[in-house]
N, C-alpha and C positions, 0 to 999 in steps of 0.2 A: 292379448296377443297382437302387435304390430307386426305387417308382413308390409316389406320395399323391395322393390325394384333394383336389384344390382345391377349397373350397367358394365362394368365390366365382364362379371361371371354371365350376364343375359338371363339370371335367375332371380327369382324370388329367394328373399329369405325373411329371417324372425328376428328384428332386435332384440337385444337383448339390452333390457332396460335395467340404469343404474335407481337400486332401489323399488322396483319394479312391484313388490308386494306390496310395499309402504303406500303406492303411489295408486291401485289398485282401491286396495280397502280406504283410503281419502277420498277417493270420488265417487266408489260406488258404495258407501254404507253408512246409513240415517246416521250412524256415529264420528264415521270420517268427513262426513259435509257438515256437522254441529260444528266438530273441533278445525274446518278449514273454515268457516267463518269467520270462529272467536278469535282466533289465533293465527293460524296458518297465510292466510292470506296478507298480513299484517306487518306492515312494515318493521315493523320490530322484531318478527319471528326472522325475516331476512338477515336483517341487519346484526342480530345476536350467532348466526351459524355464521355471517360474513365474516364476523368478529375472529369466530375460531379458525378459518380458512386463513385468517390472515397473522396466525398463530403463529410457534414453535411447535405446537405441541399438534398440529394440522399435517407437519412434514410425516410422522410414519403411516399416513393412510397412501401417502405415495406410489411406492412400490408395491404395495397389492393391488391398486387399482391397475396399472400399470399391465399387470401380470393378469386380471381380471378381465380386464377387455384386450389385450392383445392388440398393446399400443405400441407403434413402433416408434422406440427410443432414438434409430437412428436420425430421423427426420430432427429431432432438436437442434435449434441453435446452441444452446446450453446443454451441458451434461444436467440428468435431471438430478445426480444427489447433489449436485451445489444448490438445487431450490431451496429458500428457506422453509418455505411453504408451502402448502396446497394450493394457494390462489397464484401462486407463482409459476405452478406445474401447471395451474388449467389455464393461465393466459399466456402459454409459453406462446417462444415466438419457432420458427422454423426456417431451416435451412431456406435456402433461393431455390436451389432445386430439387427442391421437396415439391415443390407448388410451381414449375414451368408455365409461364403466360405466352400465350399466340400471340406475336407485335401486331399482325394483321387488324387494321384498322376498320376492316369489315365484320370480325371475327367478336361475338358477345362470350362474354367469359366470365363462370360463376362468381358472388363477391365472398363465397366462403363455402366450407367443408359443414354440408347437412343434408339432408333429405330432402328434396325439391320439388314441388307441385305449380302446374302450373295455371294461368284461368286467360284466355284470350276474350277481346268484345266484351271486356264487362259493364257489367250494369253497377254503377255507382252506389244505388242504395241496396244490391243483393252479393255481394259481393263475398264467394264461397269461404266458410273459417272451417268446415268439413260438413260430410254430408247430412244435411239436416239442418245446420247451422249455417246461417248469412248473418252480414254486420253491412255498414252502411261507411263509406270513406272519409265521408263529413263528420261522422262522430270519431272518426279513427285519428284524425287530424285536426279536428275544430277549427278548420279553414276552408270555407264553400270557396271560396273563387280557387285555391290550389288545387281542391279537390278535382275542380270541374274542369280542370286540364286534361285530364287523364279520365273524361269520358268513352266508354268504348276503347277503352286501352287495354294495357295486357298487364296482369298481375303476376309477381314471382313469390313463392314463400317462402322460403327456405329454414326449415327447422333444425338446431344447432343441438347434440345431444349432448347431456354431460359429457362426454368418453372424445367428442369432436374438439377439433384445432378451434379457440373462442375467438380470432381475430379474423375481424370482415373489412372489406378490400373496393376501390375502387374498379368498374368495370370497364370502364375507358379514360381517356384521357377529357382534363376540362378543367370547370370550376365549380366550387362548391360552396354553396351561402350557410352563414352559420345554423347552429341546431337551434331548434323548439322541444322545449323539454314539457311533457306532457306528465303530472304526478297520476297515481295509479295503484291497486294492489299488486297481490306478486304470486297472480294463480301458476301451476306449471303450465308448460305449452306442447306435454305430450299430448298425444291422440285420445288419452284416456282422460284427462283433464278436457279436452275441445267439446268433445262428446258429450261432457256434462252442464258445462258451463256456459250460456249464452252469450254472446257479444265478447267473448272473453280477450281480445285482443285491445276490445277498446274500455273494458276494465283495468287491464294491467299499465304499467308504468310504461311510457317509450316515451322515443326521440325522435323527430322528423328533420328531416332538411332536404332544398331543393339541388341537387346534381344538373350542372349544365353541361352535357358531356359533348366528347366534339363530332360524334359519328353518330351517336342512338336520338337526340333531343333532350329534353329535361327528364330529369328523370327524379322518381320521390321516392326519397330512401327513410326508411323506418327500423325502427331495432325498438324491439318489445322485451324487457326484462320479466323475469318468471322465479317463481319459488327460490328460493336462496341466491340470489343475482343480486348482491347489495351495490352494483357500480354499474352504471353503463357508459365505460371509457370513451371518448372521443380524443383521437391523437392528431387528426390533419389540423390543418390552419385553415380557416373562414377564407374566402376572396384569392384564392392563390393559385397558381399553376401546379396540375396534378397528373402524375402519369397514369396511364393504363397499369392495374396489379396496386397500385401505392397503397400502403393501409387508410381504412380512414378511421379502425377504432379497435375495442376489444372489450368482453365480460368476462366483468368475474364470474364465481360457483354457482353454477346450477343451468339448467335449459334455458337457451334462449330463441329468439328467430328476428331475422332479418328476411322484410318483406319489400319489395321493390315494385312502383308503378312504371309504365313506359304509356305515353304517350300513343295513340291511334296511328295506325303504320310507320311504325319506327323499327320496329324486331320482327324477326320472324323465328320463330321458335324449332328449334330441333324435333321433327317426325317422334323419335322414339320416347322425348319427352312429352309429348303432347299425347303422345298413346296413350301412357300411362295414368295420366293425371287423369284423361278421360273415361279410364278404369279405373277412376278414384284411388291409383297406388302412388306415393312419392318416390322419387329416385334420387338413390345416393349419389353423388358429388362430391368433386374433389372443389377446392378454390382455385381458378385460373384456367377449369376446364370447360371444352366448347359447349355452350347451349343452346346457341345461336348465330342467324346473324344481322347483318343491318339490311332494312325493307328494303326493297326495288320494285319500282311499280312492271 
């Protein structure tokens, strides 16, 4: 059972996980951790469901999902029966104002639709993947001098759930140097998988790159690919002029997260986010919505 933080409704609720059994008996039983070794984890098990995602025969799981989580269809750019595909429906794009961004250039603004925890002053080699588990930046990045930017900074995580909009966004305006592509397996990156799996962030597949934004500082953007995620799209251009909201990318099937470093007084993070996270609960997020803003001493 995963219980978050609505901040709309001001309540707790229960995701409600796609697949959720399956994902369950893989991480907690001597059977489902053999068969997520051999296989599951395995780029090949990815890339053979990415295969079918990327099907004909992938479009009729569409509209049940659809109707299963209680997605709304209005928000599409595209009507969803022209999808060819399933991977086509989960990297949809969406309306402009579906996702309204604050121009306010003091104003920090999520880079996507997940579940959000937050970690202020962290410590570079303890650095929270959930309660019990720490990972280390360096190994997250295999770059000590990038890392050691973002000493005493402030980490964002945000966790992308099957059922979530898969395209993440620029948070201000700026420039952005190209990606480092990190190879990796492809554990998931539910709560129920974290819990199990050590270091698990800097097991799996991702991508880094450094954001030189115009109002926050540098900032170091990461996207971790998870269980059936056989792409981790990048759509901006390297070295260019970016606005606040622009996409800078998008996954295909299955959980993902995009985690964000900020720099030693650059953000100050939103009260009621900071509660949360401090009670160990994530909170849901729209992309483009306030979380913050920019430090003043």
């Amino acid at each position: 059972m995963i219980k978050y933080f609505n901040r709309k409704s001001k309540k707790y609720e229960i995701e409600k996980v796609a697949g959720g059994t399956y994902l369950n008996w893989t991480y907690s039983s001597p059977c489902g951790m053999k068969l997520l070794e051999l296989i599951i984890k395995k780029k090949v098990f990815s890339k053979l469901y990415g295969n079918f995602c990327n099907s004909k025969y992938s479009k009729k799981k569409i509209s049940q999902f659809i109707k299963d989580f209680n997605i709304d269809i209005n928000e599409f750019r595209e009507n969803y029966k022209n999808f060819r595909c399933f991977n086509d429906f989960f990297s949809r794009s969406l309306k402009d104002t579906a996702r309204p961004i604050d121009s306010n250039k003091n104003i920090l603004i999520s880079p996507g639709d997940g579940r959000l925890i937050v970690y202020e002053n962290i410590d570079l080699n303890k650095i929270v993947q959930i309660k019990g588990y720490t990972y280390s930046l360096f190994d997250l990045i295999d770059d000590p001098k990038i890392a050691a930017k973002f000493k005493n900074g402030t980490c964002l995580i945000l966790r992308l759930c099957p059922t979530d909009y898969h395209r993440f966004h620029f948070i201000d305006s700026g420039i952005c140097e190209s990606t480092h592509k990190i190879k990796g397996n492809y554990y998931s990156v539910n709560p129920i998988a974290l819990k199990n799996i050590a270091n698990l962030f800097c097991k799996n597949k991702r991508e880094w790159s450094i954001f030189h934004s115009d109002n926050f500082g540098d900032v170091l953007y990461i996207e971790v690919g998870a269980t059936c995620v056989g792409s981790i799209i990048q759509t901006y251009l390297p070295e260019r002029t970016i606005k606040k909201g622009d996409e800078k990318g998008y996954f295909k099937f299955g959980g993902s997260t995009v985690i964000l470093f900020f720099e030693q007084n650059k953000v100050t993070i939103d009260k009621d986010l900071l509660k949360q996270s401090n009670l160990g609960y994530e909170t849901k997020i729209l992309m483009g919505e306030t979380i913050g803003t920019k430090f003043t001493y």
